[in-house]
Structure formats: structure tokens, C-alpha cells
Kinemage of the C-alpha trace (Angstrom):
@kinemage 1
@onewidth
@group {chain A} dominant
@subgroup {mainchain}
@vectorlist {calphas} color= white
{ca unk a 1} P -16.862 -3.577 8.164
{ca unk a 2} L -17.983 -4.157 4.970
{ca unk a 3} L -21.534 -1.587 3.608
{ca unk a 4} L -25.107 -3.306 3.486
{ca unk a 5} L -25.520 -1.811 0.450
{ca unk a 6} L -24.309 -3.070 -2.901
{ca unk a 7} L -23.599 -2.158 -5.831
{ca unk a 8} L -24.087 -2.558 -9.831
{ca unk a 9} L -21.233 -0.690 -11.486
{ca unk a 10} L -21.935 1.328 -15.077
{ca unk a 11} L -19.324 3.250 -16.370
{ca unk a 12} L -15.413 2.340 -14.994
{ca unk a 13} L -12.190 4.247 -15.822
{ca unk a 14} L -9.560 1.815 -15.393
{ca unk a 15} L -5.880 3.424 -14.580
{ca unk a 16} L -2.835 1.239 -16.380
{ca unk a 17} L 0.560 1.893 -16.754
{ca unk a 18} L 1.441 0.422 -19.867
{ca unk a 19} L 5.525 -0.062 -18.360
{ca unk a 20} L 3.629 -3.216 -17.085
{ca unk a 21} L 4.596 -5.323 -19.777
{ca unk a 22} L 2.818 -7.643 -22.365
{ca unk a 23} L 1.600 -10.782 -19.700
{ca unk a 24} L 0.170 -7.958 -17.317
{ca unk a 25} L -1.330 -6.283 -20.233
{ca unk a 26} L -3.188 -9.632 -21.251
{ca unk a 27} L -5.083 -9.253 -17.425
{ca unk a 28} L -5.932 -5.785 -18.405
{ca unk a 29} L -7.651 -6.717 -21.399
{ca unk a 30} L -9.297 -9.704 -19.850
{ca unk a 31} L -10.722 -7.083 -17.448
{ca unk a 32} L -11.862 -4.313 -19.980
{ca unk a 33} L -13.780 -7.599 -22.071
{ca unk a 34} L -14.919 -8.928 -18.768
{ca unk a 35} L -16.704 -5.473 -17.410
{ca unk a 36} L -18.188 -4.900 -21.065
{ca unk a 37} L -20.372 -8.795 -21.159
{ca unk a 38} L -21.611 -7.614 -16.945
{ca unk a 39} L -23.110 -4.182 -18.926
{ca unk a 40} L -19.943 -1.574 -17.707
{ca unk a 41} L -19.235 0.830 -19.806
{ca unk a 42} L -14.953 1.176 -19.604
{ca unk a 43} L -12.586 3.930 -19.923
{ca unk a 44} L -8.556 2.659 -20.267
{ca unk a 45} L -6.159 5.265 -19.092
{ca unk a 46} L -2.557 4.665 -19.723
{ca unk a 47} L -0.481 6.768 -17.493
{ca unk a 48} L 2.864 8.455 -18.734
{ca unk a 49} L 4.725 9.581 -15.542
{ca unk a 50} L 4.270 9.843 -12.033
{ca unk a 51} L 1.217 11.926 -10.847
{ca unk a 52} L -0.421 10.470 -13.597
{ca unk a 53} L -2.965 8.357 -11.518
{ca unk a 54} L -3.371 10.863 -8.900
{ca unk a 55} L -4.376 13.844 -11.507
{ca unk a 56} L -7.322 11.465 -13.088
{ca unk a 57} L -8.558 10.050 -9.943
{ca unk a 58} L -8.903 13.332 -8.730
{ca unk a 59} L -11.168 14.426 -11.573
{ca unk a 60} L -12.684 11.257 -12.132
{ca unk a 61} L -16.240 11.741 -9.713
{ca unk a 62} L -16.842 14.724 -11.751
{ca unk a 63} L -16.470 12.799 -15.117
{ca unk a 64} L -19.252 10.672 -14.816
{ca unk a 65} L -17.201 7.140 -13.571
{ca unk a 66} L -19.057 5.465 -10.784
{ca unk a 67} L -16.121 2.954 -10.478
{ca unk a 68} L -12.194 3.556 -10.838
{ca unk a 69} L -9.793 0.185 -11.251
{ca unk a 70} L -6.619 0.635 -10.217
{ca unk a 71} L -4.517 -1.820 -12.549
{ca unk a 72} L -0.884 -1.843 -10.872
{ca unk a 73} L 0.478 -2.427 -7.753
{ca unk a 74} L 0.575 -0.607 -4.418
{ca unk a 75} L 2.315 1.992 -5.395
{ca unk a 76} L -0.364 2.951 -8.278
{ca unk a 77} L -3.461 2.707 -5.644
{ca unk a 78} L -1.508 4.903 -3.350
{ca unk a 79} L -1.658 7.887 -6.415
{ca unk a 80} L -5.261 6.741 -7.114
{ca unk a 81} L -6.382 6.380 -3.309
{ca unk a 82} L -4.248 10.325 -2.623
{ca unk a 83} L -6.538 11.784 -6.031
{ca unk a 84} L -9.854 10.097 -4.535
{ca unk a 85} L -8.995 11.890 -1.274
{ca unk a 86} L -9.784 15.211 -2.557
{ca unk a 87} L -12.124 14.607 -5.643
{ca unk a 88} L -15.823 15.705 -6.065
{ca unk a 89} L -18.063 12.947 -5.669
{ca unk a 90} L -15.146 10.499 -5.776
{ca unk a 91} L -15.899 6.506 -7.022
{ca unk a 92} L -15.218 2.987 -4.971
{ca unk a 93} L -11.985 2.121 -5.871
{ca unk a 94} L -11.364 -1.659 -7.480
{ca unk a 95} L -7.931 -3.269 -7.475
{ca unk a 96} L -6.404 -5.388 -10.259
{ca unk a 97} L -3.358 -6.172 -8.988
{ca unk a 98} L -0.223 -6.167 -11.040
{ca unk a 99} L 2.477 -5.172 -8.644
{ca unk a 100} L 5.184 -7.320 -7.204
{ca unk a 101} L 4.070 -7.467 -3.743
{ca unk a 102} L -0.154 -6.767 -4.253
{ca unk a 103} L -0.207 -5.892 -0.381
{ca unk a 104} L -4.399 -4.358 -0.777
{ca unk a 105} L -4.634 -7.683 -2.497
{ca unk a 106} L -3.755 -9.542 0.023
{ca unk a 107} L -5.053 -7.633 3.029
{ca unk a 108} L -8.548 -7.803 1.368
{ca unk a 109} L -8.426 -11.782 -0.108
{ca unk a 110} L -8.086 -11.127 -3.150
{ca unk a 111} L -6.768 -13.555 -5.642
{ca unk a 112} L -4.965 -11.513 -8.273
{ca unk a 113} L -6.908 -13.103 -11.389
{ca unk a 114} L -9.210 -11.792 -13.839
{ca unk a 115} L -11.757 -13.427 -12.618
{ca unk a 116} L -11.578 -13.019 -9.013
{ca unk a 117} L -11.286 -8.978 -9.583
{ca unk a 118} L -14.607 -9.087 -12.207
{ca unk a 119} L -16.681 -11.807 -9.715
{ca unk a 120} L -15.599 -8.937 -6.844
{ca unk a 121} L -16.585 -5.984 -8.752
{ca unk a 122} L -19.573 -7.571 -10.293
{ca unk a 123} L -20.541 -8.509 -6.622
{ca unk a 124} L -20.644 -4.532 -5.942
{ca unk a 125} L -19.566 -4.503 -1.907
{ca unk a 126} L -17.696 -2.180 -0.854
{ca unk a 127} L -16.007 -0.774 2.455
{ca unk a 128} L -15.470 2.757 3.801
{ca unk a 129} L -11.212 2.305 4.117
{ca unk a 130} L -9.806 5.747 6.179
{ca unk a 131} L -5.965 6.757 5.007
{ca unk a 132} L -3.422 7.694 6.664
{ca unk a 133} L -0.844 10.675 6.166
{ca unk a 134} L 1.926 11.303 6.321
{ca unk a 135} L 4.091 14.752 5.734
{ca unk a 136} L 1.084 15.701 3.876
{ca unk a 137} L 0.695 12.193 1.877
{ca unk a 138} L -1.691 10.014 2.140
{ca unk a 139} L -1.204 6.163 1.922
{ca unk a 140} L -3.270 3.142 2.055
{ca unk a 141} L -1.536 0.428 3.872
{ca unk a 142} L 1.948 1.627 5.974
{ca unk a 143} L 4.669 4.067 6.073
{ca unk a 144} L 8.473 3.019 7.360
{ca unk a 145} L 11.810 4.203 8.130
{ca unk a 146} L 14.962 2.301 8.542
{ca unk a 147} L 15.791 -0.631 6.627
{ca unk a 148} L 12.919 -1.246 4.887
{ca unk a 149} L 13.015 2.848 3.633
{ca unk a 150} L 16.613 2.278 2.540
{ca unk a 151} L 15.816 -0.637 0.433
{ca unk a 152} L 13.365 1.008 -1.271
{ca unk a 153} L 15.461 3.815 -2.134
{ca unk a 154} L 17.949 1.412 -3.472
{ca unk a 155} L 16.590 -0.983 -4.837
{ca unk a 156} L 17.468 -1.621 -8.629
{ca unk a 157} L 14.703 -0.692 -10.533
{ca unk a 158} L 15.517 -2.501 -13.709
{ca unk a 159} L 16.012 -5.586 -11.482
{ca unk a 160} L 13.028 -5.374 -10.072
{ca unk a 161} L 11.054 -5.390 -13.239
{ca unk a 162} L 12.690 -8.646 -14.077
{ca unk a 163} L 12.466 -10.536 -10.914
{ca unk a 164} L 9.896 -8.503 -8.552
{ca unk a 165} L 10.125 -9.578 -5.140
{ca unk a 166} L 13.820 -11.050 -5.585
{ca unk a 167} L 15.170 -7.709 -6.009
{ca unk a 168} L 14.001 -6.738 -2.934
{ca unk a 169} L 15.287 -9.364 -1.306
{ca unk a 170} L 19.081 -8.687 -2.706
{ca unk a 171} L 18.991 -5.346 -2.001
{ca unk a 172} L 17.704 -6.312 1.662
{ca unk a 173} L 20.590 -8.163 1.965
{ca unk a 174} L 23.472 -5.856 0.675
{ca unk a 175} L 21.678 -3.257 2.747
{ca unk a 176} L 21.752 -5.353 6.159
{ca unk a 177} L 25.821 -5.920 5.060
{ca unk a 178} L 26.657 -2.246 4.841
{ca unk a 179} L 23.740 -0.328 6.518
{ca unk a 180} L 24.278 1.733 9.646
{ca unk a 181} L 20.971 1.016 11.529
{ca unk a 182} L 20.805 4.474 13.259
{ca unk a 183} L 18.330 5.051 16.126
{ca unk a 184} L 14.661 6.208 15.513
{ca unk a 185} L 12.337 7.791 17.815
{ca unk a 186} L 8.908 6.904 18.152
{ca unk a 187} L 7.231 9.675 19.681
{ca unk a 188} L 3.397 7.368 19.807
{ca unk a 189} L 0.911 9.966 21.625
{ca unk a 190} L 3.251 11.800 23.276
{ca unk a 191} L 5.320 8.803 24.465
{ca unk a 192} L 9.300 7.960 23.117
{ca unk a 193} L 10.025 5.198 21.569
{ca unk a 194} L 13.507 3.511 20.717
{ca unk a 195} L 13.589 1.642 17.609
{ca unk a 196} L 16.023 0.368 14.684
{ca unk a 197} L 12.857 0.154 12.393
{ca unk a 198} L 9.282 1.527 12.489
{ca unk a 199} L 6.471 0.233 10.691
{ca unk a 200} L 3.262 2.550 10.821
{ca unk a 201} L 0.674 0.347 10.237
{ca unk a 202} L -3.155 0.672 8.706
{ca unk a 203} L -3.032 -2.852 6.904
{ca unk a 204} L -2.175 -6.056 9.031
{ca unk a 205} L -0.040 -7.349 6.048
{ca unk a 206} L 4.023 -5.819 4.435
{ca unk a 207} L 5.476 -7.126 2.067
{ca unk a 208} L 2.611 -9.552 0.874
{ca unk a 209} L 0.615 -11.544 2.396
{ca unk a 210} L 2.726 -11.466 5.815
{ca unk a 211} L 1.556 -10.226 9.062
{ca unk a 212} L 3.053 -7.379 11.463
{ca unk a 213} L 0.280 -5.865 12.751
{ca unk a 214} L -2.572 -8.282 13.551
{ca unk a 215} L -4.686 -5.780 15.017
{ca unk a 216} L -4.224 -3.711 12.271
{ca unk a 217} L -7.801 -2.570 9.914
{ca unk a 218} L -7.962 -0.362 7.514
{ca unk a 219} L -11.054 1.080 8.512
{ca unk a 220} L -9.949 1.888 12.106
{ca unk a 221} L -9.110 5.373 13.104
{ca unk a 222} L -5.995 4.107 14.717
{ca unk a 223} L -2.372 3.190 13.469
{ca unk a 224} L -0.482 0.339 14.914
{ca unk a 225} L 3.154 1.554 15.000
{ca unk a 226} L 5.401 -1.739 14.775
{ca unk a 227} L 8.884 -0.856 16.542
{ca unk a 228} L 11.804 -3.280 15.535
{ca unk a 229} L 14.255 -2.392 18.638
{ca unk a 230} L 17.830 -4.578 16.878
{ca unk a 231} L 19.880 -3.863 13.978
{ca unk a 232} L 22.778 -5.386 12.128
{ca unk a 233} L 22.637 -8.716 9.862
{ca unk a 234} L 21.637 -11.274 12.559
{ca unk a 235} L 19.062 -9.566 13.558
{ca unk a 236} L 17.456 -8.573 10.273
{ca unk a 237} L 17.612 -12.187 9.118
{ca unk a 238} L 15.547 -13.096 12.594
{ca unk a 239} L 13.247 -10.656 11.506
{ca unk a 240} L 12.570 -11.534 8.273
{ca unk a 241} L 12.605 -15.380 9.398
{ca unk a 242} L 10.070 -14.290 11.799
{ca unk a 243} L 7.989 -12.415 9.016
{ca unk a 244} L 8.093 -15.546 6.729
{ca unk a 245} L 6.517 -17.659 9.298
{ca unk a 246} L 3.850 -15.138 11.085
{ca unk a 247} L 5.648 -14.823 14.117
{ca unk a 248} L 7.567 -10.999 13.771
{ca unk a 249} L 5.283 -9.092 16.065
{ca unk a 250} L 5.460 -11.838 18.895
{ca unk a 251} L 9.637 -11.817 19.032
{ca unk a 252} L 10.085 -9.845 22.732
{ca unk a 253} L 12.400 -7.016 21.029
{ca unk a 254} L 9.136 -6.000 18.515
{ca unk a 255} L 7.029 -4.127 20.365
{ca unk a 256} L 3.258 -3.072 18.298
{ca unk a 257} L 1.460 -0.377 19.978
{ca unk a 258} L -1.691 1.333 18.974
{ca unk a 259} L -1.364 5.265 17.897
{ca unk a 260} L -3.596 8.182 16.784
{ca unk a 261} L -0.383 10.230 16.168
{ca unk a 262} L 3.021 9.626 15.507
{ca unk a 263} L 6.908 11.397 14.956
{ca unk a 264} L 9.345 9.274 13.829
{ca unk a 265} L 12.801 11.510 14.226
{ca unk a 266} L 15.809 10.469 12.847
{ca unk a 267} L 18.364 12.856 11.124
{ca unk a 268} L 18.039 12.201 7.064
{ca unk a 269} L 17.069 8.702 7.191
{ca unk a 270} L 13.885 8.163 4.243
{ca unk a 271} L 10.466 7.354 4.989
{ca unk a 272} L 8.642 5.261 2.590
{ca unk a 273} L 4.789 4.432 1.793
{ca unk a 274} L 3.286 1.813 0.448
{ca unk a 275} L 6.428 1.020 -1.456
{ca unk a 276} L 7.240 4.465 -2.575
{ca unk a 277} L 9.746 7.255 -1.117
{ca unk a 278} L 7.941 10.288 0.060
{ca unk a 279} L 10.440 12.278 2.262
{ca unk a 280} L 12.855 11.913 5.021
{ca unk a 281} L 13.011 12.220 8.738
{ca unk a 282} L 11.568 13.865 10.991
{ca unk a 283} L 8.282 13.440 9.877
{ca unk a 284} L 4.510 13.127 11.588
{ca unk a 285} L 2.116 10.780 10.574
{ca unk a 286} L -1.507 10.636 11.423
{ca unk a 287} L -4.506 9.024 10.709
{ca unk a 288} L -6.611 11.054 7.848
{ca unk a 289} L -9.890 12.417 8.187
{ca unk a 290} L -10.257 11.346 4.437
{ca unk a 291} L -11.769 7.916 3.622
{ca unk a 292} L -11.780 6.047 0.192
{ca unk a 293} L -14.454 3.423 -0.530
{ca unk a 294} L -13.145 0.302 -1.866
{ca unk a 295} L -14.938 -2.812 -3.352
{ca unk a 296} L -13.693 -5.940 -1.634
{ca unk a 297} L -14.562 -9.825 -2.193
């Protein structure tokens, strides 16, 4: 649902890490010149480290910003969204997107240009977005364990500045080779699940612009847990087949069922969020009471 009321953005800190590179640094500046000609005054802050985005989100309501830009991918709104969270008087959040798999972006239809992000924010709609959390971190769009959680933690970083998505996609592979696929437990309300993979969803879209959880919003104040019941190579390739072509959550061993509460228990096995390791099994996630507002197209 997206407000009745608009708005006409002033003063904007925009949050860039400058690892980017020079092409996605271009977009920034297009941006920054773009928000000065609609009347905005702009702030660039280039973060250093992790926590980086978090820390100036958090402060940046009390700073005098009415608008904060996150200019990264998925993993950089997820420190901006978990700082807006708990600040005073916190901003709408805007997304440039920069990452390698822009899942917001493509949840919300948003082409990831310059000028589809300044025609968005100079439109000034926004939407009241609630987070989820999990182990005590927030996140915007899902939170995994299984395959999925393994690849991120092994995916080759230096690769994946390169190539983006392709290194996901080898490391997918040499995981679905040599991983163990142990057995989760979905414990959805106080029901047990059995699953090789599960997908907490608040976004309908992973991995891009594909669909898992069609019923998915991320203004609801429900999760839709995805459970992916096979493991082993065959099945992982019907999967992501399946995902390619819009069809995973209709194959009759993926089961999507609607949740206010969820344990996922599974001895050691990592739990990621939007695209980032945050801990390991067992761990509870939750919708949040905490809500960010976020401008949309």
C-alpha cells in the first residue's frame, strides 16, 4: 500500500561504498548532480567497513536529512534499513541500486538507472515497509538456511566483484557437488516442518527479479516461509530451473506457508539475510514491530 501523501525531498545523505568501482561511481555522481537541479540539498557518505551504513542511518533523523539513499546493493540497505530501525525521527529510505542481484529493486519496479531512481524520488511516494528479524537482526527482504546460506558463506568474494551473479552461480554449483544437504526444521507457529532449504520470506522476489513467494509483501505482518523438501544435485538444478522460469513454489515437494513466527533448527548450518551471513542454526525469526518508510516508483 503505497501513502496518499507525497513528498518533496530537501536535504539527502546518500550512503556509498566507494569498493563499488569507477562505472558504479559514475551513477553516484549522476545522482548527487541530479538531486542538486530538483532543489536537494546532498550529503555523500563513503563508508569504510562494515557497520558503516548502519552507524549513520541511525543518526541520520537527528541530523537534519529528510531523505537517506542507499547507493549499493541489498546487503548495504539491510545496514541502512537495521540503523533506520532504531533512529530518532528516522528518513524514507531511497534505493540506487548497485549490487549484483538489486532484489528491493526489483521487488519495487525499479529500473536501476539514474534516472528512474531521481524521477522516483522526485515523485516523493513512499510506503510504510515492516522488517523482519532475525536472532536480533533485522532484514528487508528474506533470511535462509541450507544451500543458499552455504553459498553465501563461500562464495569468492574477489570473483564476485568481477562477475556478480556468475559467482554465485559457480559456487552454487560446487556446493550442490560436495554439500551434505542436512535436514532443517521448520517449526511455523508451533507446527514442524521438514525441509532441505528454507526461505523466510517478506519480498516475493530471491535472487533478482525471480519469484518464491507470490504472496509475499513487504508491508504485511506475516512471513511466507518457502520449504524446499529435496537435496542433492538433481534436485537443486530442478529448483533453480524452476526459479528461472517462475514456477519454484508450484513444484509439489516446495511447500510456502504463511508464518508470524518461525525456528529453523539445524545443528551449525548458517543462516543468511538479504545476502549477508548473520549467524547459524538454531535461530527464531519473526516479523518486527519496526517499520522503515521507503520511496517507491
Amino acid at each position: 500500500m503505497t501513502n496518499a501523501l507525497t513528498r518533496r525531498f530537501q536535504h539527502a545523505l546518500v550512503v556509498y561504498n566507494p569498493a563499488a568501482g569507477a562505472r558504479r561511481r559514475r551513477r553516484v555522481e549522476a545522482v548527487l548532480d541530479g538531486l542538486a537541479r530538483q532543489g536537494c540539498r546532498t550529503r555523500l557518505f563513503r563508508t569504510a567497513g562494515p557497520g558503516d551504513a548502519e552507524t549513520v542511518a541511525r543518526q541520520s533523523g537527528s541530523s537534519g536529512f529528510d531523505l537517506i539513499v542507499a547507493a549499493g546493493g541489498d546487503g548495504t540497505v539491510n545496514e541502512i534499513a537495521n540503523g533506520l530501525a532504531f533512529a530518532e525521527s528516522p528518513p524514507p529510505l531511497a534505493v540506487l541500486p548497485l549490487g549484483t542481484a538489486n532484489v528491493l529493486a526489483a521487488e519495487i519496479g525499479l529500473t536501476p538507472t539514474p534516472k528512474a531512481v531521481l524521477a522516483m524520488i522526485a515523485g516523493g511516494r513512499t510506503r510504510t515497509i515492516r522488517l523482519g528479524v532475525a536472532g536480533g537482526r533485522h532484514f528487508v527482504l528474506m533470511a535462509s538456511a541450507g544451500l543458499d546460506s552455504a553459498v553465501v558463506q563461500g562464495v569468492n568474494l574477489a570473483l564476485k566483484r568481477h562477475t556478480g551473479q556468475l559467482a554465485y552461480g559457480v559456487e552454487a554449483l560446487r556446493q550442490a557437488l560436495s554439500y551434505s544437504f542436512p535436514e532443517l526444521t521448520a517449526t511455523i507457529d508451533g507446527i514442524s516442518h521438514r525441509a532441505r532449504m528454507v526461505v523466510v520470506c517478506k519480498a516475493r522476489c530471491y535472487g533478482g527479479p525471480f519469484q518464491v513467494a507470490p504472496r509475499a509483501d513487504l508491508s504485511d505482518e506475516l512471513l511466507q516461509v518457502v520449504l524446499l523438501q529435496q537435496g542433492g544435485l538433481a534436485a537443486t538444478l530442478r529448483y533453480g530451473a524452476a526459479l528461472v522460469m517462475g514456477r519454484l513454489p508450484f513444484l509439489p515437494d516446495v511447500t510456502v506457508v504463511p508464518a508470524r513466527r518461525v525456528t529453523i533448527s539445524g545443528l551449525g548450518v548458517p543462516l543468511q539475510a538479504d545476502g549477508d551471513l548473520i549467524g547459524a542454526l538454531p535461530m527464531e525469526i519473526a516479523v518486527s514491530d519496526r517499520t522503515v518508510e521507503l520511496v517507491v516508483p
